[in-house]
GUGU-176060 format. One record per residue (C-alpha): residue in one letter; y, x, z; chain. Coordinates in nm, 3 decimals. Example, Ala and Ser with C-alpha at 12.3 -4.5 7.8 and 13.67 -1.06 7.14 Angstrom:
# GUGU-176060
- a;-0.450;1.230;0.780;A
- s;-0.106;1.367;0.714;A
# end
This chain:
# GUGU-176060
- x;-1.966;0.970;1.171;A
- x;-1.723;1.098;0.912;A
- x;-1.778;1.415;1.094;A
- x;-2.106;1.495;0.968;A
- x;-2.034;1.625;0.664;A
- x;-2.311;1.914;0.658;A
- x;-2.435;2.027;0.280;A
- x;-2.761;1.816;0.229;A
- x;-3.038;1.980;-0.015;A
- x;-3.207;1.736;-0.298;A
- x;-3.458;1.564;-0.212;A
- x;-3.791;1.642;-0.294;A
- x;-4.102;1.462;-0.256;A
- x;-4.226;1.426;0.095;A
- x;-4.522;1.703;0.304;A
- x;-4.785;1.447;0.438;A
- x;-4.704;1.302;0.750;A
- x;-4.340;1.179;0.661;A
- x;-4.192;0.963;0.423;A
- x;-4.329;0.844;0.084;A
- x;-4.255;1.030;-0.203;A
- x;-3.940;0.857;-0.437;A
- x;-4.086;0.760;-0.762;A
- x;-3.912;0.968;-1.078;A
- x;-3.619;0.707;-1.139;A
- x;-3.510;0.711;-0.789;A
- x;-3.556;1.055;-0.768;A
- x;-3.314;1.165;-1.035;A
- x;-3.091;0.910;-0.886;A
- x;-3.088;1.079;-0.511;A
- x;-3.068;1.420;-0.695;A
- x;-2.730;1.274;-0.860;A
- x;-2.552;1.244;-0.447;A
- x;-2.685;1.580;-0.327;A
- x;-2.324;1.759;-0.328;A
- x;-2.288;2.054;-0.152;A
- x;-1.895;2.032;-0.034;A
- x;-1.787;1.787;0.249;A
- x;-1.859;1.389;0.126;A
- x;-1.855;1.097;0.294;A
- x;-2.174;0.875;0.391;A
- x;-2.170;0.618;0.211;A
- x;-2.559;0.493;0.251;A
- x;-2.906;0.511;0.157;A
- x;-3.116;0.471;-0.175;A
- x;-3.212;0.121;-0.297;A
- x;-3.486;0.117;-0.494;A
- x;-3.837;-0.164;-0.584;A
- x;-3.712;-0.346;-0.295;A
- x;-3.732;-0.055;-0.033;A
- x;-3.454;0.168;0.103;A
- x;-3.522;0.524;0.095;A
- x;-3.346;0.637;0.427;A
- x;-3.357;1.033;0.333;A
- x;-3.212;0.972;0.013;A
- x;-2.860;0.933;0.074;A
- x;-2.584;0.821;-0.121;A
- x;-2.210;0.935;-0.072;A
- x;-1.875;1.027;-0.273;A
- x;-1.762;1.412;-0.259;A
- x;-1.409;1.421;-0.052;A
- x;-1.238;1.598;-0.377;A
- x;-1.300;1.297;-0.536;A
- x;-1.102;1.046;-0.346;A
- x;-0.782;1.109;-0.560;A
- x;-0.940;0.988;-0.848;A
- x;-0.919;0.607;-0.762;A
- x;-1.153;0.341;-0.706;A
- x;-1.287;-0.038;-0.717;A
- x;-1.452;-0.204;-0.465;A
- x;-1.536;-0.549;-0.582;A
- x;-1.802;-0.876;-0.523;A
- x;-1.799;-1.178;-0.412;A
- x;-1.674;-1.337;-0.118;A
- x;-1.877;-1.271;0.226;A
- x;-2.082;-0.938;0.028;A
- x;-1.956;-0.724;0.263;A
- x;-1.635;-0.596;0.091;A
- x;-1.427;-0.535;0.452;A
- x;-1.695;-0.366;0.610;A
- x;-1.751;-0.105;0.329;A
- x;-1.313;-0.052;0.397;A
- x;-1.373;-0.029;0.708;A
- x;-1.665;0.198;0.689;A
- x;-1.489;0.415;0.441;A
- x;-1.201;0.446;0.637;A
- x;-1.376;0.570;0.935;A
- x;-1.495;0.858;0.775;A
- x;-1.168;0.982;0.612;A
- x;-1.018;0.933;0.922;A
- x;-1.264;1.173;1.036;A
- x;-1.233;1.411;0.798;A
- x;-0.817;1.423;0.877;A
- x;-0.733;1.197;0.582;A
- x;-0.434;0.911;0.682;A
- x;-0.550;0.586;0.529;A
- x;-0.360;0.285;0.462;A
- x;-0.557;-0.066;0.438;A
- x;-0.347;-0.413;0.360;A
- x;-0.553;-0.619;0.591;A
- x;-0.557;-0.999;0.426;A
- x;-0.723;-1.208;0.705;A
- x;-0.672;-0.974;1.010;A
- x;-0.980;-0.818;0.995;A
- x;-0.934;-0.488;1.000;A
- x;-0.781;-0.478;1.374;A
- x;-1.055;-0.346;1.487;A
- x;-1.038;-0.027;1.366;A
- x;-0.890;0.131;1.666;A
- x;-1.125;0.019;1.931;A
- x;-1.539;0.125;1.924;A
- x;-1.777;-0.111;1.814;A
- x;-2.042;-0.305;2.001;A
- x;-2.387;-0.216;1.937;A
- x;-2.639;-0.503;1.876;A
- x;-2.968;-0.557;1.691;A
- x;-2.810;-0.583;1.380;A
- x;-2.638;-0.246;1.395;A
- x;-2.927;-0.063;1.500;A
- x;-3.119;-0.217;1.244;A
- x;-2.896;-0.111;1.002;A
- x;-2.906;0.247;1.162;A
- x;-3.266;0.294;1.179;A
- x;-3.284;0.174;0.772;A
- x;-3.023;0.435;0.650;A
- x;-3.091;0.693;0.952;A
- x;-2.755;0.652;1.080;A
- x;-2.681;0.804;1.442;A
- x;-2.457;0.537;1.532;A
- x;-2.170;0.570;1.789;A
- x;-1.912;0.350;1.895;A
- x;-1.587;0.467;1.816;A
- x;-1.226;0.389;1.783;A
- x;-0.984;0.578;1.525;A
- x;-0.611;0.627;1.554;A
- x;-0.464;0.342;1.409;A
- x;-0.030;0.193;1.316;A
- x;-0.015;-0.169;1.296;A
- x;0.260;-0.279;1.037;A
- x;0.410;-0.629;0.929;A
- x;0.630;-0.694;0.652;A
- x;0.989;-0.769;0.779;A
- x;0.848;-0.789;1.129;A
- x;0.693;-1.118;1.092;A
- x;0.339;-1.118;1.254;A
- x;0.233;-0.835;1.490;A
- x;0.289;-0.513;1.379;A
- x;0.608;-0.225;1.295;A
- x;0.818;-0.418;1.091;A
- x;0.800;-0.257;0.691;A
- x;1.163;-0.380;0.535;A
- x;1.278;-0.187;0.226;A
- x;1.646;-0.244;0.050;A
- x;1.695;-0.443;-0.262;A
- x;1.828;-0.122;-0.393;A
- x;1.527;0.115;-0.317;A
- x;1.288;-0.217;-0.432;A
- x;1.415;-0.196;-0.788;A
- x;1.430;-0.436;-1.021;A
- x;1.131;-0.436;-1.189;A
- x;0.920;-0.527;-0.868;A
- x;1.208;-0.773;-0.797;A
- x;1.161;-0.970;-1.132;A
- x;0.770;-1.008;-1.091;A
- x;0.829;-1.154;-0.705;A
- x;1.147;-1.394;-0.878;A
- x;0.898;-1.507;-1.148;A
- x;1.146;-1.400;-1.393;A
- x;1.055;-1.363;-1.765;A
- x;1.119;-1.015;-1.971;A
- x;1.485;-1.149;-2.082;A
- x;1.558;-1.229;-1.775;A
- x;1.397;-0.935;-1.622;A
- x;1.616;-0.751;-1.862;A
- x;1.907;-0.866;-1.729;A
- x;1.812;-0.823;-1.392;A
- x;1.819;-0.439;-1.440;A
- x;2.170;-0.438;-1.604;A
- x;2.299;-0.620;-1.261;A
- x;2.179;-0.316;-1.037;A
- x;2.285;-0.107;-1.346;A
- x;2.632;-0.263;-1.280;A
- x;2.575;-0.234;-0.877;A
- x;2.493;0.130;-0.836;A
- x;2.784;0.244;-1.108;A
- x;3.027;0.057;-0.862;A
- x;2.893;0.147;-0.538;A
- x;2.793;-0.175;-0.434;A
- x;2.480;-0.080;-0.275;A
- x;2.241;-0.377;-0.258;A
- x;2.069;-0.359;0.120;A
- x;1.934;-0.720;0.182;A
- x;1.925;-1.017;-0.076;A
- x;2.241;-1.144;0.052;A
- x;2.435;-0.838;-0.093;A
- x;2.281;-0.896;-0.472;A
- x;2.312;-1.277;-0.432;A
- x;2.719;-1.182;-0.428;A
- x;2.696;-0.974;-0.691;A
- x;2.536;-1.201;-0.892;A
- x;2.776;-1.491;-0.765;A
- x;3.058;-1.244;-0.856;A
- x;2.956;-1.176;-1.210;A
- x;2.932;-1.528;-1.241;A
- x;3.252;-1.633;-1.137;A
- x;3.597;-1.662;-1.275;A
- x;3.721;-1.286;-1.168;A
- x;3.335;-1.130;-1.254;A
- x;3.295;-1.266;-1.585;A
- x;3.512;-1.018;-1.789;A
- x;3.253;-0.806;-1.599;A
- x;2.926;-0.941;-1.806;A
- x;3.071;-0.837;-2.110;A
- x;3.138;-0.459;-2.001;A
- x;2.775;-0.437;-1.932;A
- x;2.630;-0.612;-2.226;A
- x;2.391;-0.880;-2.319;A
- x;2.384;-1.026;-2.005;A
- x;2.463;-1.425;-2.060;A
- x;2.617;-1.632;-1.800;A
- x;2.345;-1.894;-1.831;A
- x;2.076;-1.588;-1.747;A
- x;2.253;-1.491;-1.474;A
- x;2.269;-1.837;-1.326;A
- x;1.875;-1.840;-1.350;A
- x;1.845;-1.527;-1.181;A
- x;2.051;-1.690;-0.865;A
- x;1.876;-1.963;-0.832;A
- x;1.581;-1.737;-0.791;A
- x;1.744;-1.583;-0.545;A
- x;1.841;-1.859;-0.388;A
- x;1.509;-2.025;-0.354;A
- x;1.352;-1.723;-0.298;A
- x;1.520;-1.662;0.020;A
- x;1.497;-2.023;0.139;A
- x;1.102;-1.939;0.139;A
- x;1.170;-1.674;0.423;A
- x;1.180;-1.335;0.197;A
- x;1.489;-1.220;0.348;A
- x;1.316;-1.122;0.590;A
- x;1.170;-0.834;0.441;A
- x;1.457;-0.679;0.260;A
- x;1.724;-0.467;0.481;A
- x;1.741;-0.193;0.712;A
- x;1.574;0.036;0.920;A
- x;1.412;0.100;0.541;A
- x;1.067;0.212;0.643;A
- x;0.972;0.578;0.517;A
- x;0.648;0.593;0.324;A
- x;0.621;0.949;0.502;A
- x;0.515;0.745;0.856;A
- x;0.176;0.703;0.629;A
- x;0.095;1.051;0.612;A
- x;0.007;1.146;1.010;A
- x;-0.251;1.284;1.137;A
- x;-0.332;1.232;1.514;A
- x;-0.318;1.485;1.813;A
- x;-0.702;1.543;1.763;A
- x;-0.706;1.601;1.420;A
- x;-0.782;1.278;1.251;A
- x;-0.565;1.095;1.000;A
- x;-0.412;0.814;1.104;A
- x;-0.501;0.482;0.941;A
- x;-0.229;0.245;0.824;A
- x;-0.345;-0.117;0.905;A
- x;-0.125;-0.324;0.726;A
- x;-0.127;-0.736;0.911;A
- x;-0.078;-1.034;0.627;A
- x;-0.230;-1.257;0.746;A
- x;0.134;-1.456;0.836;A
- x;0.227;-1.413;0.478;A
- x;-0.060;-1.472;0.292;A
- x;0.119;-1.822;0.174;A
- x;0.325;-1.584;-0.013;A
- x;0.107;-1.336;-0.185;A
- x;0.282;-1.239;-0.505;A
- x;0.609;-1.096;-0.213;A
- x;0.347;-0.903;-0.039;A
- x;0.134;-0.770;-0.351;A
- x;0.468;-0.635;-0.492;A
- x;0.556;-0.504;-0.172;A
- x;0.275;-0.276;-0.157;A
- x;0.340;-0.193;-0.498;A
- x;0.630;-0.027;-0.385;A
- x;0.500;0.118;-0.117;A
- x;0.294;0.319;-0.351;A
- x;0.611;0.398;-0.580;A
- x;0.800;0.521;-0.341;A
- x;0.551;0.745;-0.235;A
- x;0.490;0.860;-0.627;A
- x;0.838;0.998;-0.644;A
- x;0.905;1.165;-0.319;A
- x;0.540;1.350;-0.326;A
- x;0.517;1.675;-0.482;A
- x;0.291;1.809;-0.749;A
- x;-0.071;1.899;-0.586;A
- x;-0.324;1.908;-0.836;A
- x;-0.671;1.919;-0.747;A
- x;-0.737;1.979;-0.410;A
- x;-1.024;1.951;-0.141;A
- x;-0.937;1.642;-0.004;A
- x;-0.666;1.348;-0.068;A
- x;-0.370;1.325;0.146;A
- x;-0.385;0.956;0.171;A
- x;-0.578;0.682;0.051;A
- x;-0.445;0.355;-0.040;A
- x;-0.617;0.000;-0.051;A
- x;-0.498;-0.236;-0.230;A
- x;-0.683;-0.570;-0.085;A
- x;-0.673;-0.899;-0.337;A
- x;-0.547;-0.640;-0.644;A
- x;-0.552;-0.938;-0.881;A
- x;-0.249;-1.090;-0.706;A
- x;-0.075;-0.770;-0.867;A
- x;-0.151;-0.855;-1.208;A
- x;-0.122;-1.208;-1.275;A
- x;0.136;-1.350;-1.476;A
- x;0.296;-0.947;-1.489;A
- x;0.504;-0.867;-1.765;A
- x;0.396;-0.579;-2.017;A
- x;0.682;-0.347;-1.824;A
- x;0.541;-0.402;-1.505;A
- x;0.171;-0.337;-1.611;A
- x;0.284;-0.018;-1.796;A
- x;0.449;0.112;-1.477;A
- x;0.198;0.046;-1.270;A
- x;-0.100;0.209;-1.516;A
- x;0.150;0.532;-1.540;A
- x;0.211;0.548;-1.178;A
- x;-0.226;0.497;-1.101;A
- x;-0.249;0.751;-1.384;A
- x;0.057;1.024;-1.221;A
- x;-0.033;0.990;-0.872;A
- x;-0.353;1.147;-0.914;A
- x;-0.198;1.454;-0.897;A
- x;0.009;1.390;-0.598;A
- x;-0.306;1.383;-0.390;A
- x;-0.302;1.018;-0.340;A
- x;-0.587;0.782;-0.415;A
- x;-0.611;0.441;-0.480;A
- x;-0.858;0.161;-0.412;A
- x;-0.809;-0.161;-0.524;A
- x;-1.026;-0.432;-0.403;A
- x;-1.103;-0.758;-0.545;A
- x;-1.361;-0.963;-0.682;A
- x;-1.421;-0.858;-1.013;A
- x;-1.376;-0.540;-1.255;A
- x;-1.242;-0.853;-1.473;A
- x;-0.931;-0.887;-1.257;A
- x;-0.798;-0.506;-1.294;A
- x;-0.658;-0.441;-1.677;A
- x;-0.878;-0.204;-1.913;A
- x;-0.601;0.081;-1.877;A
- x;-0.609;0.099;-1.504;A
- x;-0.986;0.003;-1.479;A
- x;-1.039;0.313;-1.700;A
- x;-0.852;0.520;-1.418;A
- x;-1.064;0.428;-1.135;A
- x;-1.366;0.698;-1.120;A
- x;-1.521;0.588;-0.823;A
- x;-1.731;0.200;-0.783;A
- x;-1.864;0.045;-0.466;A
- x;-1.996;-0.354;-0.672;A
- x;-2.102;-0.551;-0.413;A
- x;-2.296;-0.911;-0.510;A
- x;-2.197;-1.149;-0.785;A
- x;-2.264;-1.509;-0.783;A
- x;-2.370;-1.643;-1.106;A
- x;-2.366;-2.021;-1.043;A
- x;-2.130;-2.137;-1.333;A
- x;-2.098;-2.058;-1.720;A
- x;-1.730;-1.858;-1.606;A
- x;-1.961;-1.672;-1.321;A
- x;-2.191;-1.580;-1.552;A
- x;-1.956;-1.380;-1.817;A
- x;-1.776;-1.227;-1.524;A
- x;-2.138;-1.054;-1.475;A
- x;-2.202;-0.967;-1.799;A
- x;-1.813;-0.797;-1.832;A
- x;-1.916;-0.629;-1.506;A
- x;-2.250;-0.482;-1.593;A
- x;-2.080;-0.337;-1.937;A
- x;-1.866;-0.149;-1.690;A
- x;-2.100;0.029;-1.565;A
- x;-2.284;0.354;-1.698;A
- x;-2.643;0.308;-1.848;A
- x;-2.917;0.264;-1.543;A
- x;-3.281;0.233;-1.502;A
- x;-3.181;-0.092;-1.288;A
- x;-3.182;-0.433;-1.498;A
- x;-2.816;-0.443;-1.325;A
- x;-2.767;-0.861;-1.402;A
- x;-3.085;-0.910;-1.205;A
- x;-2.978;-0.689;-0.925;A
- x;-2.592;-0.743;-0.902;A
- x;-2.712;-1.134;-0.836;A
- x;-2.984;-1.029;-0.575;A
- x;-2.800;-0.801;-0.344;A
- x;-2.812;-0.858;-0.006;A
- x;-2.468;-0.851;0.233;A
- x;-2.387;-0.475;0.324;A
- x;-2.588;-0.386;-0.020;A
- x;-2.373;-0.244;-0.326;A
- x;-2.408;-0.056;-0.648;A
- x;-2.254;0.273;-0.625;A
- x;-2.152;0.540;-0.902;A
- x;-1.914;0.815;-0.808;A
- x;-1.777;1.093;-0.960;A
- x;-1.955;1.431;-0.890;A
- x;-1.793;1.762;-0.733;A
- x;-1.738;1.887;-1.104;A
- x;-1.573;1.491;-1.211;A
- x;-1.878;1.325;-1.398;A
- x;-2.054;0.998;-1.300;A
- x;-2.300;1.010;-1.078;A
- x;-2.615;0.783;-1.127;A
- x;-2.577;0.405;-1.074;A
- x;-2.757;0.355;-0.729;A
- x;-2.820;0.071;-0.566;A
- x;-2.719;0.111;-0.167;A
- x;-2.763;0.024;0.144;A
- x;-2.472;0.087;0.312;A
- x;-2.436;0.256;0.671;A
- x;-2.277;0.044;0.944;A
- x;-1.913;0.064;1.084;A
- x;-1.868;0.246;1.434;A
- x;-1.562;0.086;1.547;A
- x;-1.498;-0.298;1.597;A
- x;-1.601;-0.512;1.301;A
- x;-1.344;-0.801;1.397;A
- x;-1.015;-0.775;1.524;A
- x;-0.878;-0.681;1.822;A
- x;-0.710;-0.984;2.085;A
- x;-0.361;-1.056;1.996;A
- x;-0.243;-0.891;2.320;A
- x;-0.401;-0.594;2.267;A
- x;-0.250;-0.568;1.910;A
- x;0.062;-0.633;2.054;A
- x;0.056;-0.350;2.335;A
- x;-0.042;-0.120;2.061;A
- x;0.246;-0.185;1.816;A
- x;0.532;-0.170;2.152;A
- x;0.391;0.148;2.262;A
- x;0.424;0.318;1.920;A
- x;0.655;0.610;1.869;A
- x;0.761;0.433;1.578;A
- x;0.843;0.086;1.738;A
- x;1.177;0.231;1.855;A
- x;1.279;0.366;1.519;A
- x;1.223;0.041;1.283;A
- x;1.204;-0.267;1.565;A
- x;1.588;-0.362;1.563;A
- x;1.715;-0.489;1.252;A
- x;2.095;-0.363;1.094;A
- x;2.332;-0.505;0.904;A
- x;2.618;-0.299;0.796;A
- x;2.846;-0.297;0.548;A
- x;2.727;-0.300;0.177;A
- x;2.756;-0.519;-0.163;A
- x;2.815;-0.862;0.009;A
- x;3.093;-0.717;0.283;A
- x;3.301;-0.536;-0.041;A
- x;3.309;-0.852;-0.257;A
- x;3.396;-1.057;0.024;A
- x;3.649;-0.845;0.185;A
- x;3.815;-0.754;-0.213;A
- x;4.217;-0.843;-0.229;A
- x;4.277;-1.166;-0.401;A
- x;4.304;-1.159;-0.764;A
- x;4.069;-0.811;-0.787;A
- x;3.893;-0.869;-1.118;A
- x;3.831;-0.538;-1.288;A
- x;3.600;-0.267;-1.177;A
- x;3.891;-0.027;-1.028;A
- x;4.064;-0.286;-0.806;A
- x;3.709;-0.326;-0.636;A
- x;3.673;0.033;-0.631;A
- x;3.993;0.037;-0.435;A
- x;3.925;-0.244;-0.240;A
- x;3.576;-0.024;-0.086;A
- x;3.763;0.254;0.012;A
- x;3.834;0.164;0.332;A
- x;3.479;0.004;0.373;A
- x;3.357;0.375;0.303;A
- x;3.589;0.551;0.513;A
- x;3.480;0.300;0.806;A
- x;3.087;0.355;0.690;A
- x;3.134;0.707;0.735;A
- x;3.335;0.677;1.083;A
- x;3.060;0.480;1.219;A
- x;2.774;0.721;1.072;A
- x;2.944;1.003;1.255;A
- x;2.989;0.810;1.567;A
- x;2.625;0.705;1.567;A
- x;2.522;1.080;1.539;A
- x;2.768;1.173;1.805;A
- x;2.552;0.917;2.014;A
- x;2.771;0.571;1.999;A
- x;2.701;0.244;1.864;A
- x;2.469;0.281;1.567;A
- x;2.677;0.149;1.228;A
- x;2.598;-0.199;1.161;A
- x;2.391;-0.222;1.489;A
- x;2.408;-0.500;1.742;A
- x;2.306;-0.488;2.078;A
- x;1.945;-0.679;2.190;A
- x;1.971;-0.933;2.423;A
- x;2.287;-0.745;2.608;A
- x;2.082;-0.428;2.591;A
- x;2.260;-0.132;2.394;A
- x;2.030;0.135;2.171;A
- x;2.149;0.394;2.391;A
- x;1.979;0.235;2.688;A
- x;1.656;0.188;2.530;A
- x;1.661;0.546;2.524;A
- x;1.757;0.642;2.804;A
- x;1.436;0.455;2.922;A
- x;1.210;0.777;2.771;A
- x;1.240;0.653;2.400;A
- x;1.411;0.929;2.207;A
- x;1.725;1.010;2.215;A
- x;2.000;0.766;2.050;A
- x;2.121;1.161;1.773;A
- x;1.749;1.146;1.746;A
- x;1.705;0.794;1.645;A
- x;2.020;0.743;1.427;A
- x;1.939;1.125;1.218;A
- x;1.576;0.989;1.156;A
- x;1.611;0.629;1.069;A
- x;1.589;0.495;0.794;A
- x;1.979;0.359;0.812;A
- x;2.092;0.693;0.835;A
- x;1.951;0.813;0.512;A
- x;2.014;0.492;0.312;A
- x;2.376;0.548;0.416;A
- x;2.400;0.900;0.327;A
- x;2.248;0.801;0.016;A
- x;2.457;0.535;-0.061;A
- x;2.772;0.755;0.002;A
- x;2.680;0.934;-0.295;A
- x;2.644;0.629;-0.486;A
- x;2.970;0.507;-0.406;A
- x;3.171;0.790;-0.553;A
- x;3.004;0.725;-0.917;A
- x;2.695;0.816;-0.895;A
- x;2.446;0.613;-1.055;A
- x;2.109;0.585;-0.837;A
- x;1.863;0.729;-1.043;A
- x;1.526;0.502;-1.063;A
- x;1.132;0.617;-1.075;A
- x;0.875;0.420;-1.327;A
- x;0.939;0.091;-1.127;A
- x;1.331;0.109;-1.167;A
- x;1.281;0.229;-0.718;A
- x;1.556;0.430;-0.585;A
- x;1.516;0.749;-0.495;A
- x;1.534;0.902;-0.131;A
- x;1.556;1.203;0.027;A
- x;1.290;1.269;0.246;A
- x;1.446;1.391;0.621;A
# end
């Protein structure tokens, strides 16, 4: 499908013996999509009622960078047109990564069944439809559900997207970032929560409290808030998802043997009880891959796409830092060749500053049952460009699989507001059986590298192991040094090909024998992983070196 991406003249009014004519409206509008570079299908021309099969409407491939919305009401269709979009920069050799909500979006990997509804839907947009299954990585956050598990350190999180997940308020958020101010000039790195939890319990105490003051403004009382937070927040199950192997964003860059970008498929569905952790979560997903990316400017097509499913979730009750940060890094990453869709139910839920950011609109139907409904239409429609559609009429009369479209055009101005009948998916639309899924995540390259949770020696090991009576800043100092000097003993035995640091054997079963069973080897695993470079990294920390932060207050990494 996404393969098809010929140059397709205007359209023109039709020789006798094929289809009708377009009347002038919908002409100008078809004339709008007619790009001559590679674009993806998106659909055909809605227009009176009847869809216009041989005028077709798609996005230009160079535009994919520049962001986008896809929004409407729940059951319009809003998965499938993912889904269908995803297929086609797969396709084209663009990775894709999708948050799947409800565990939808399985079916991605496997072809789709034909029926009388798809080839409906193929003869009305002239679709040649073939089943088809795209390269696909399932993930889970922390490893709980099916899927890679995707755990990040506190450290590398930052304490910005830490204070929107606490619930913390800008004073206290304040304070938050003076704490891993405090940790990274001391070298206590911060891995899991259990590691700032004794920080914070330090600083709190009789010995840390001198501490507060060397740091400034940071209250006792505000501290106590923030570890209760902590405290509760763990309780809920979010350790889970903080620690190491930290995942590296890099993984969602691939492209497959054949040519086609990998898709990302992200499984929530056993979190969704916690959606503020996993909305944040993705935030930094997409922070961490704003400051390890290089400068790209314009180019033909993005090198990943990001979606960004139930976007509100990110922006409720956020605090005027957080918003900031995350317009800047929207705004930056542009450039970076990443794009960004975020997909919700309304233009209403994204903020004017990152609304204005998102050139590219798939508005599926609105339901206009209540006095609320019906100014969420009206703020919609004003969102738009001026149409020759009465867009309140038609926004509230669309049928599932039917959307209003505007894109930007090869040369970065709006196309025509069209309203579209959108092609069909070619690979499953449902998920894939729970076996399957699993036998798909076990045989994955990258099951070996980030399965087995570590835990080695960091923040919580230092304070507990200090000598007694170590209050000041240089007597923990001291107290680390041999924690460092064993750190580094066991980072050099693991890449000598011993027991990785901080690793514990599975059920009697050694890393080095999982290797030796045709996983890579154990040099191989420990070099790549993501404990490897968090302890290099954290090395450097620990000799004075302050972690410098990205526009989320996110640690920075080297790439391997």
């Amino acid at each position: 499908m996404g393969e098809r991406e010929t140059a397709r003249p205007a359209v023109t009014p039709e020789a006798p013996g094929s289809a009708p004519a377009l009347p002038g409206p919908a002409l100008r509008i078809a004339a709008g999509y007619a790009f001559t570079g590679p674009a993806l299908d998106l659909g055909a021309l809605l227009w009176d009622g009847e869809c216009h099969a041989d005028a077709g409407i798609r996005v230009p491939l160079s535009m994919l960078n520049r962001h986008g919305l896809v929004a409407g009401a729940t059951g319009t269709g809003k998965t499938k047109t993912l889904q269908l979009i995803t297929e086609q920069l797969s396709a084209q050799g663009v990775p894709v990564f999708l948050a799947d909500m409800k565990g939808d979006l399985s079916g991605i990997c496997a072809p789709g069944e034909p029926g009388p509804r798809i080839e409906e839907r193929a003869r009305d947009v002239h679709q040649e439809w073939t089943a088809t299954g795209f390269p696909a990585e399932f993930y889970a956050l922390g490893g709980i559900g099916h899927g890679i598990p995707l755990r990040a350190t506190v450290t590398s999180f930052g304490p910005l997207l830490l204070a929107k997940v606490l619930e913390l308020n800008p004073t206290q958020e304040q304070s938050l970032g003076l704490i891993f101010h405090y940790a990274d000039s001391k070298g206590l790195e911060l891995v899991d929560l259990k590691d700032l939890r004794a920080v914070v319990t330090f600083l709190t105490s009789d010995e840390g409290k001198q501490e507060l003051k060397s740091i400034g403004g940071l209250s006792t009382a505000t501290a106590g808030v923030i570890l209760r937070s902590l405290t509760a927040f763990e309780a809920q199950g979010a350790g889970d998802f903080f620690g190491e192997p930290e995942f590296d964003t890099a993984e969602f860059l691939r492209t497959a043997e054949d040519g086609r970008g990998v898709v990302s498929v992200l499984e929530l569905p056993a979190v969704q009880e916690r959606p503020r952790l996993f909305s944040t979560f993705l935030m930094w997903l997409l922070a961490d891959l704003f400051h390890d990316l290089p400068e790209v400017g314009d180019i033909d097509r993005p090198k990943l796409v990001f979606f960004l499913d139930e976007a509100h979730l990110l922006f409720d009750d956020a605090s005027e830092a957080f918003l900031d940060a995350l317009t800047r890094t929207v705004r930056l990453i542009r450039s970076k060749g990443v794009g960004v869709f975020f997909v919700t139910q309304t233009p209403k839920d994204v903020p004017g500053d990152v609304l204005a950011q998102l050139g590219n609109r798939v508005q599926h139907a609105l339901r206009a049952f209540t006095p609320d409904d019906q100014k969420a239409l009206k703020a919609t429609v004003r969102t738009f460009p001026d149409s020759d559609y009465d867009l309140e009429e038609l926004l509230t009369g669309l049928g599932t699989g039917e959307a209003v479209v505007t894109v930007l055009s090869e040369k970065g101005a709006p196309t025509p507001v069209a309203a579209t009948r959108l092609r069909a998916p070619e690979s499953r639309m449902g998920p894939v059986e729970e076996a399957e899924l699993e036998r798909r995540v076990r045989a994955s390259a990258l099951h070996a590298r980030y399965a087995q949770a570590v835990d080695r020696e960091s923040a919580y090991e230092r304070l507990a192991g200090r000598p007694t009576g170590a209050k000041g800043p240089d007597e923990m100092r001291a107290a680390g040094e041999d924690t460092r000097e064993r750190s580094s003993g066991k980072a050099r035995e693991a890449a000598e090909g011993g027991r990785p640091e901080g690793g514990r054997p599975e059920g009697g079963r050694s890393r080095r024998s999982r290797a030796e069973e045709g996983k890579p080897s154990v040099v191989e695993q420990v070099t790549g992983s993501g404990v490897f470079r968090s302890l290099a990294r954290s090395m450097g920390t620990q000799i004075g070196r302050e972690i410098s932060r990205s526009l989320f207050g996110t640690a920075r990494r080297r790439r391997r």
